[in-house]
C-alpha positions in Angstrom: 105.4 103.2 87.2 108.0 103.8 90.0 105.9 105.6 92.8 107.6 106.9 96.0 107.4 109.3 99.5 110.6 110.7 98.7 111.4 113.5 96.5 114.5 111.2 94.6 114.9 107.6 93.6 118.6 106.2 94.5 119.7 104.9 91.2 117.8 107.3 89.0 118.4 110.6 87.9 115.2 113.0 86.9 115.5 113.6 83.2 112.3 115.9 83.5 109.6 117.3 85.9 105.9 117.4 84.7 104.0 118.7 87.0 101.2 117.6 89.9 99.8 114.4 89.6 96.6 113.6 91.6 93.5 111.4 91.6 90.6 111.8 94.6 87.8 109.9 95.2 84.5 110.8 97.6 82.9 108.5 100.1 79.8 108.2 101.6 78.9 106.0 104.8 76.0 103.7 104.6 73.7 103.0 106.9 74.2 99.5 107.5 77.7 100.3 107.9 77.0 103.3 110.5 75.0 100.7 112.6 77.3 98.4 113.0 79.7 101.5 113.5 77.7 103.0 116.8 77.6 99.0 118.1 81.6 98.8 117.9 81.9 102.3 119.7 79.6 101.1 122.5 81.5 98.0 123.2 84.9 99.0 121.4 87.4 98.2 119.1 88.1 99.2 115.7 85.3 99.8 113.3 86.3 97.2 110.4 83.8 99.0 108.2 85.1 102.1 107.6 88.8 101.0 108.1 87.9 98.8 104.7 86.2 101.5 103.5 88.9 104.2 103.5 91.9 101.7 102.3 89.9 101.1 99.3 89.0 105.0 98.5 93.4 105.5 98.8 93.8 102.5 96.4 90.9 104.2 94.3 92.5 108.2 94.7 95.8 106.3 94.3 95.4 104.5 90.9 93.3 107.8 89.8 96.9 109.6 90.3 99.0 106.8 88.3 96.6 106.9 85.7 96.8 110.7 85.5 100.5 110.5 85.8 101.0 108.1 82.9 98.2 110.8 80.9 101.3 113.5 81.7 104.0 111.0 80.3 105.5 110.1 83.7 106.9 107.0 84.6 107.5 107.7 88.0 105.2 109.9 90.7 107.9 111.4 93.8 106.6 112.9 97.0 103.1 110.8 96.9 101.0 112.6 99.8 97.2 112.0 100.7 94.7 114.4 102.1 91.6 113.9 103.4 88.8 116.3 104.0 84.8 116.7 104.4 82.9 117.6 101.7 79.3 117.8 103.7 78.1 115.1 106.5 78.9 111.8 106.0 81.0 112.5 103.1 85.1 112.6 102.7 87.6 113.0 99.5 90.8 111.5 99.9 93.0 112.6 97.3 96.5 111.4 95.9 99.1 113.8 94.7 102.6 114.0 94.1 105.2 115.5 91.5 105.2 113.1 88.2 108.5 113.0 86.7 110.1 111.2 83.8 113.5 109.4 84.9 116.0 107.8 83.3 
């Protein structure tokens, strides 16, 4: 699966377009992790927790989009985008979607 930013792949021509691919995941914070959270913005510096915790909901909302993709036929995914947003306190989705395409 040939997954890309751009909306071509140099070398490939697009035999056909199948539509929207996407795959989202929703997090929660935990508590431990919001602890340790409020220490690092007292004394500063990046808060490890939820930087680990977001790159593996992208991986998660990203494989959830190849998997749909490969569901549609695809064997490529072109204009990959993520979006995040809040779904109620303490809560995000981060979701994965591009346009899954069959080229040759």
């Amino acid at each position: 699966m040939i997954i890309v930013t751009t909306d071509f792949i140099p070398g490939k021509e697009i035999e056909k377009v199948l539509g929207m691919a996407r795959g989202n995941t929703v997090r929660a914070r935990a508590v431990g992790k919001d602890i340790m959270a409020v220490l690092r913005n007292v004394i500063g510096g990046e808060v490890t927790e939820y930087t680990k915790m977001i790159a593996e909901s992208r991986e998660q909302a990203l494989d959830r989009m190849v998997e749909n993709a490969k569901e549609m036929g695809a064997n490529a995914v072109l204009n990959v985008r993520f979006g995040t947003s809040m779904v109620m306190k303490g809560a995000a989705e981060i979701l994965a979607y591009g346009t899954a395409v069959i080229v040759k």
